[in-house]
C-alpha positions in Angstrom: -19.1 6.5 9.4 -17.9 9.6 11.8 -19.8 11.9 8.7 -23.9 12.0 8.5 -23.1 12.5 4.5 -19.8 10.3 3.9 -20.2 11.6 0.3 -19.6 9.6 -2.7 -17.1 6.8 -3.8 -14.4 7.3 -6.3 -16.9 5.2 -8.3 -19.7 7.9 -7.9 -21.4 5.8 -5.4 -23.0 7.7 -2.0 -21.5 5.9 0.4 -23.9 4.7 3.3 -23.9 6.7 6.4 -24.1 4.5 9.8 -26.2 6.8 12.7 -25.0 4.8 15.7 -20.9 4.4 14.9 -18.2 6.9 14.8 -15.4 5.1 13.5 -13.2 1.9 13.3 -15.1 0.0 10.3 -13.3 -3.2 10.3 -12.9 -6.6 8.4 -16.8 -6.3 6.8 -18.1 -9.0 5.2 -20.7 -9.4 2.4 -23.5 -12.1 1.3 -25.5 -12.4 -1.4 -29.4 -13.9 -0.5 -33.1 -12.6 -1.8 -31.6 -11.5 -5.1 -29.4 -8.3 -2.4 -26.4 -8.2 -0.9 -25.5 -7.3 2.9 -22.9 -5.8 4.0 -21.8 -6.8 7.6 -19.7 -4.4 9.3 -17.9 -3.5 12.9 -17.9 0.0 14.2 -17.0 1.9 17.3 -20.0 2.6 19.1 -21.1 6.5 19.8 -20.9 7.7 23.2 -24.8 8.6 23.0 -25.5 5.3 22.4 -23.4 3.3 25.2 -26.5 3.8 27.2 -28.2 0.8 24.7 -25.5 -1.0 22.7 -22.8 -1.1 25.0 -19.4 0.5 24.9 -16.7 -0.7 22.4 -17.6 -2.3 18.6 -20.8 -3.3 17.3 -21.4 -5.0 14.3 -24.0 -3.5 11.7 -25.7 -4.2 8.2 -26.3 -2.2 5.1 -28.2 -3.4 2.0 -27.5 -3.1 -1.9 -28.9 -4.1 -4.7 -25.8 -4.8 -6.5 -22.5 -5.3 -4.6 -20.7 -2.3 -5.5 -23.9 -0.4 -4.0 -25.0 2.0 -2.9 -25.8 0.7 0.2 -28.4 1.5 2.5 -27.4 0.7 6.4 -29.5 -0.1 9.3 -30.1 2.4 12.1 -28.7 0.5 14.7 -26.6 -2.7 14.7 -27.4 -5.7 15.2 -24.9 -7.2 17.4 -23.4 -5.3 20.1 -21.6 -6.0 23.5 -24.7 -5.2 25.9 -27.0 -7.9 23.3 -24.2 -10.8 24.3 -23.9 -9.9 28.5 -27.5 -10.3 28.5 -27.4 -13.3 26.2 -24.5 -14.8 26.0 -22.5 -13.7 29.2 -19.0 -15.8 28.6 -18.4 -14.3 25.6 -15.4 -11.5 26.0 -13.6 -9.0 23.9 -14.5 -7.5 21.1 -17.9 -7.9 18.8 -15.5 -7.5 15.7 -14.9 -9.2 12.3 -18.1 -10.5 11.2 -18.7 -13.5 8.4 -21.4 -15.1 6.9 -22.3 -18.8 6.2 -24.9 -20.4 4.3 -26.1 -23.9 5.0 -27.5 -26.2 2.3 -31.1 -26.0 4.0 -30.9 -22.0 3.7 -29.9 -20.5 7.3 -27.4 -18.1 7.6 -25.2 -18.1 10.4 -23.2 -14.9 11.3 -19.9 -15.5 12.8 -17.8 -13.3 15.2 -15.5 -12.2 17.5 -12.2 -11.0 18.9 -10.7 -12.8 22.3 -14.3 -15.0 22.2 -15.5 -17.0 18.9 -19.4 -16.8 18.4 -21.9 -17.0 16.0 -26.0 -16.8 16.1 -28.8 -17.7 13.5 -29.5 -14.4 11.0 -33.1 -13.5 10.4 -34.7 -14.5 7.1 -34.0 -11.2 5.9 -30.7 -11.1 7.1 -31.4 -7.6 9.1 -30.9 -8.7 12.4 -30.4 -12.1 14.8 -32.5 -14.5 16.5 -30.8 -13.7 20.4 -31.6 -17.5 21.6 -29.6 -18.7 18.6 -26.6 -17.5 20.0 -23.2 -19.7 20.7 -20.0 -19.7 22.1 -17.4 -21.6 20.1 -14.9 -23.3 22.3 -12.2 -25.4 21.7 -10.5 -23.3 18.7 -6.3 -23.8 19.2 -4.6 -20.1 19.7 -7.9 -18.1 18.4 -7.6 -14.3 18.4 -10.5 -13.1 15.6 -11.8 -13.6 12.1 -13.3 -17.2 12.1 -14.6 -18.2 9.0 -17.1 -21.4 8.0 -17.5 -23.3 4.7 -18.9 -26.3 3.8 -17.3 -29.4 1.7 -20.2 -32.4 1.6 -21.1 -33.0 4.5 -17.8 -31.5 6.6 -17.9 -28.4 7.9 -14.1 -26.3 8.0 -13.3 -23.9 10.8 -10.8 -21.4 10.0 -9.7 -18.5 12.6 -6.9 -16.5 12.9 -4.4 -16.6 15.4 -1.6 -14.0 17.3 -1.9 -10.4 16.3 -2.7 -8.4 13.0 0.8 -6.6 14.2 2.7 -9.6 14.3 4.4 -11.6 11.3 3.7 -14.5 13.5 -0.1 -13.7 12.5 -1.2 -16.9 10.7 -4.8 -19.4 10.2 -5.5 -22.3 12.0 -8.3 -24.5 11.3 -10.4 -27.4 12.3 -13.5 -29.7 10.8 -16.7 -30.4 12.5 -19.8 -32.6 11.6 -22.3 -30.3 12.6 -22.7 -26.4 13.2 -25.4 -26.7 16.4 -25.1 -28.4 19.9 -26.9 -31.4 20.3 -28.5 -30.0 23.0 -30.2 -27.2 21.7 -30.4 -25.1 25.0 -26.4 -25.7 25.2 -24.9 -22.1 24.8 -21.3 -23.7 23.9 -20.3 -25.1 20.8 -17.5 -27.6 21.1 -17.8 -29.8 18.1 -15.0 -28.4 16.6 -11.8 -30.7 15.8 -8.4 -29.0 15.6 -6.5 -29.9 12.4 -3.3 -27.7 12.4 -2.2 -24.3 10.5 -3.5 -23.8 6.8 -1.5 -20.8 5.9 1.3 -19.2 8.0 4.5 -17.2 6.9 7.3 -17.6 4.8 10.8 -15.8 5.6 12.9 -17.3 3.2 10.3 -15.6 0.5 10.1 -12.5 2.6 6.0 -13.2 3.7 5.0 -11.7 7.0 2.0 -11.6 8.8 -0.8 -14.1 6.8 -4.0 -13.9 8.1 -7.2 -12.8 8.0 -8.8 -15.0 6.0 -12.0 -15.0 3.5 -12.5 -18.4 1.8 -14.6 -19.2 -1.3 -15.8 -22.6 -2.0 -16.5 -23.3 -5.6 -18.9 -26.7 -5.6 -19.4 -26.4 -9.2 -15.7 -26.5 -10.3 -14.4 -28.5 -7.2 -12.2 -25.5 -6.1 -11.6 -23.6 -3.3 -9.6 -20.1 -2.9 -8.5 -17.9 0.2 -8.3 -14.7 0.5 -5.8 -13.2 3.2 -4.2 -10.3 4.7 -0.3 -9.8 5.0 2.8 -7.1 5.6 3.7 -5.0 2.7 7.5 -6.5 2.2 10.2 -5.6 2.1 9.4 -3.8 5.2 10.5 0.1 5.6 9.1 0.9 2.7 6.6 2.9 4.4 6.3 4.0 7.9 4.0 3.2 11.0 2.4 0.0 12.5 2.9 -2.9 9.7 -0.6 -3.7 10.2 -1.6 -0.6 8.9 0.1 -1.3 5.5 -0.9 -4.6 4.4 -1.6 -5.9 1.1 -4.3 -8.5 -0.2 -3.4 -11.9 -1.4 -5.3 -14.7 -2.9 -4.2 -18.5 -2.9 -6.2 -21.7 -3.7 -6.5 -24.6 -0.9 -6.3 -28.0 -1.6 -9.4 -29.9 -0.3 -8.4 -33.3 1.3 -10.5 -35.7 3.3 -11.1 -33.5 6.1 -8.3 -31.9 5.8 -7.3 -28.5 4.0 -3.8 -27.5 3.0 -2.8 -23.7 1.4 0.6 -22.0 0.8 1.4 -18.6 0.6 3.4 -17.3 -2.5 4.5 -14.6 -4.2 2.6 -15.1 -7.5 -0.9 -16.1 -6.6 -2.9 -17.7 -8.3 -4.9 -19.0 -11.9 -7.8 -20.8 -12.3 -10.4 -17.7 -11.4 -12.8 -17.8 -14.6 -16.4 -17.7 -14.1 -16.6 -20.6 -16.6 -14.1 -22.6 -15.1 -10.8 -22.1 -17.5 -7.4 -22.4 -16.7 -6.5 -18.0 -16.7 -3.5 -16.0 -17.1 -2.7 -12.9 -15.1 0.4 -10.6 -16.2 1.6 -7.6 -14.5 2.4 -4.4 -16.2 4.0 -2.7 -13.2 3.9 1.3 -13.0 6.8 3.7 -13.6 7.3 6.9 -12.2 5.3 8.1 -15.0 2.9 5.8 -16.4 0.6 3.8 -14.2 0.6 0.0 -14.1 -2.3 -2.7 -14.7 -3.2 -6.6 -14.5 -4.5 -7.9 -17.3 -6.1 -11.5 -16.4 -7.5 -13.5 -19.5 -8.8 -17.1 -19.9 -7.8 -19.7 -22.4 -11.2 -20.1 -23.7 -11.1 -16.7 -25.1 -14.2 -15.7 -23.8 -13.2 -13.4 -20.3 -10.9 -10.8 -20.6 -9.9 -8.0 -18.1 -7.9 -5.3 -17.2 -7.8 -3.9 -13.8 -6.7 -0.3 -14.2 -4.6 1.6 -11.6 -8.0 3.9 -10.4 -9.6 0.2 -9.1 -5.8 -1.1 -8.3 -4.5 2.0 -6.3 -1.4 0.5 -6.1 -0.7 0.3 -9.6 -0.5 3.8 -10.0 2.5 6.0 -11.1 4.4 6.3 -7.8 5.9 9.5 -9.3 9.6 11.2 -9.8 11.8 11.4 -6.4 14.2 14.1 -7.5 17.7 14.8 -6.2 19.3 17.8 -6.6 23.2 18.4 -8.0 24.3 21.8 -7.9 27.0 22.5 -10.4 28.5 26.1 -9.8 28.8 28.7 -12.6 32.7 29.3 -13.2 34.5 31.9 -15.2 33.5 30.6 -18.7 30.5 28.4 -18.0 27.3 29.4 -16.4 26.2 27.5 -13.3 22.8 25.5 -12.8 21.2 22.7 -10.7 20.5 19.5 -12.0 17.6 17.6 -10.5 18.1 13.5 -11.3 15.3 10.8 -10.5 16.4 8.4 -8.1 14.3 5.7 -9.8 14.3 5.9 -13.5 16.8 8.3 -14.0 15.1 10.9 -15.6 16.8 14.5 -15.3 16.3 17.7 -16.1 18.3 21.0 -15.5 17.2 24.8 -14.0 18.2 27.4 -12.0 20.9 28.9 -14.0 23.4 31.5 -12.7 25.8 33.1 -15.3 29.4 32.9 -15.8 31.4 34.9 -13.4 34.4 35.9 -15.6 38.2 36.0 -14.9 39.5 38.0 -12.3 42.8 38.4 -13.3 45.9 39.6 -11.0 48.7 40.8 -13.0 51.8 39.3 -11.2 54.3 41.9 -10.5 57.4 39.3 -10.4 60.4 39.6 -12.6 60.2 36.0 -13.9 56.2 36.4 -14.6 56.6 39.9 -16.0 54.5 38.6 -18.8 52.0 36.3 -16.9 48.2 37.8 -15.7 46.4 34.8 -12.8 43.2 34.3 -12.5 41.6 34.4 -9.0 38.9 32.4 -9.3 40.2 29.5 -11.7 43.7 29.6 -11.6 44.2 30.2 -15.3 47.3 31.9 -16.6 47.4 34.6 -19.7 50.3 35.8 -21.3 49.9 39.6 -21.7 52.9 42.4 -22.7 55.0 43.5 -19.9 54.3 46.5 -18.7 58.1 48.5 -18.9 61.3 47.0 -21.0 63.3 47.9 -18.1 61.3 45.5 -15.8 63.1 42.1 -17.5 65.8 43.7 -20.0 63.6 43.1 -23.4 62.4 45.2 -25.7 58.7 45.3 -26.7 57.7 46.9 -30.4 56.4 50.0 -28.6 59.6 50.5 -27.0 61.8 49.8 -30.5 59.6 52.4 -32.3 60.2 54.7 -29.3 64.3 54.7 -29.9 64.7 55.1 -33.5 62.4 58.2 -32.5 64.9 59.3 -30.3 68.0 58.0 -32.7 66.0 60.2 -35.8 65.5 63.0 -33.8 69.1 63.2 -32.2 70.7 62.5 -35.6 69.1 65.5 -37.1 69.9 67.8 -34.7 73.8 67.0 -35.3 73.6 67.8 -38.4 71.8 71.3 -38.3 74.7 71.5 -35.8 77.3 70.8 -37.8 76.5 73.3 -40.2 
């Protein structure tokens, strides 16, 4: 949002530039209404435009035709922190983490707020709020952000997050309420809400952390109901940083009571996700260091199938060799080279060769080694000739041959002698 011309998507998609934010695009939200889809976002406000909106986060709205875009955002956003001192004056913190609910006569309600809960009527065409709609929402056990509304018959569920994105202690809290105005319409509080308890919260013993965050989808035509939350990536260390930074996405389905809601998080997620309502299977082919991973999800009516490829599932993708290096050093015989092994898979390779040194041999000048050459660098022992007869009292075959020279000669000279 910092960039006039963000460029495109991995997708190919331009991806909407917003004029009045730098930075810090947070929790968004979609809705589909009018045959388009909105796309409700927070952002840090630019310093050139404190002057109207107010310092701190905004929330804005960009427009698509289909929801993977390309959207098309508004110039200026539509709630912002200057909008609620002049309207709604106890509302504090942060105009963050927008949502979106529809009611069955057709009025869209956004929903906000970090430190303060709010909401306010949207316009018909969703573009902006109606200022004397909006409400403070009171009475909501540990709130901190992200409250979310859906509708069962005629009850309407409160969800909100509670302690800190940063915390493992981060978990959802919810409560019912029988209407979604005051019944005094000038009221500028809504307290209507009844406290029910924590839906979803962590798990140590199954190494969860940090649940929260929560998107929920109501399915009235197959009676089912799904969250969507946020949590640590565990085990923890794996990467570095703030653990808030490094979360991962998980889906669970909640069990709709009488008034009352009740979700657990897990390690395996879900089934049940096909458009037509059959029971689905999703199996895991997890990446190598090589070879990227996928989910394939299918349904047991045979008729929806899909694979979710590592370029839409980033984390699915080969994570790559993490080589460590064994240097094995070149001796007298054998050349030297460094062997690189994968800590992971255990795939190795060798390079870096260095040739074989060759004896250095020291002839030992000993009596009792006359015959014996050492090798400096190894150790090894050779046998070689000695190098005189008189050095350890035997005779070599140079030596023998050098005598009977000697005998021959002095024999013959004798005899010329003699005569």
């Amino acid at each position: 949002m910092a960039s006039d011309d963000p460029g495109l998507n991995s997708n190919g998609i331009q991806i909407a530039s917003s004029e009045w934010s730098d930075g810090s695009a947070w929790a968004p939200s979609i809705e589909k209404k009018n045959g388009k889809y909105y796309f409700y976002y927070c952002g840090n406000v630019k310093e050139e435009y404190t002057s109207v909106y107010g310092e701190g986060k905004a929330i804005g709205v960009a427009v698509a035709d289909s929801p993977t875009g390309p959207y098309t955002a508004s110039d200026a956003p539509i709630v912002y922190l200057s909008m609620m001192s002049s309207y709604l004056s106890d509302f504090s913190g942060q105009v963050i983490d927008p949502s979106v609910f529809t009611d069955d006569d057709g009025t869209s309600y956004l929903f906000f707020g970090n430190g303060s809960a709010a909401y306010a009527v949207l316009s018909d065409d969703m573009l902006s709020v109606s200022t004397s709609t909006l409400r403070l929402i009171s009475i909501l056990t540990d709130f901190r952000e992200s409250i979310v509304v859906f509708k069962v018959d005629s009850t309407y569920y409160f969800t909100w997050s509670c302690d800190d994105t940063g915390s493992e202690d981060y978990h959802v809290n919810y409560g019912t309420a029988t209407r979604i105005t005051p019944l005094i319409s000038s009221n500028k509080t809504f307290s209507y809400v009844s406290y029910k308890g924590t839906l979803i919260e962590k798990d140590t013993d199954s190494d969860i952390l940090g649940t929260g965050h929560q998107p929920i989808l109501y399915r009235s035509d197959i009676g089912k109901c799904y969250i969507t939350y946020g949590r640590f990536y565990t085990p923890l260390g794996q990467v570095g940083g703030n653990y808030s930074y490094h979360r991962e996405t998980c889906i669970g389905e909640v069990t709709v009571g009488s008034s009352s809601l009740t979700a657990t998080a897990t390690q395996e997620g879900i089934t049940g996700l096909c458009p037509d309502g059959h029971e689905t299977t999703i199996e895991y082919t997890y990446p190598t260091c090589a070879e990227d991973g996928y989910i394939t999800i299918s349904c047991s009516g045979g008729e929806y199938a899909n694979v979710i490829t590592a370029d839409k599932a980033t984390e699915f993708a080969a994570y790559g060799h993490t080589y460590a290096q064994t240097v094995i050093e070149a001796g007298c015989e054998e050349d030297g080279f460094t062997v690189y092994t994968c800590t992971r898979c255990g795939d190795t390779y060798s390079m870096d060769y260095i040739n074989a040194t060759g004896h250095m041999f020291v002839y030992d000048e000993t009596e009792e080694s006359c015959f014996k050459y050492t090798c400096s660098n190894c150790g090894e022992v050779q046998e070689k000739q000695r190098k005189s007869f008189t050095q350890c009292g035997m005779l070599n075959m140079s030596t023998l041959r050098l005598i009977r020279q000697i005998s021959t000669t002095a024999h013959t000279l004798n005899c010329i002698r003699t005569e």
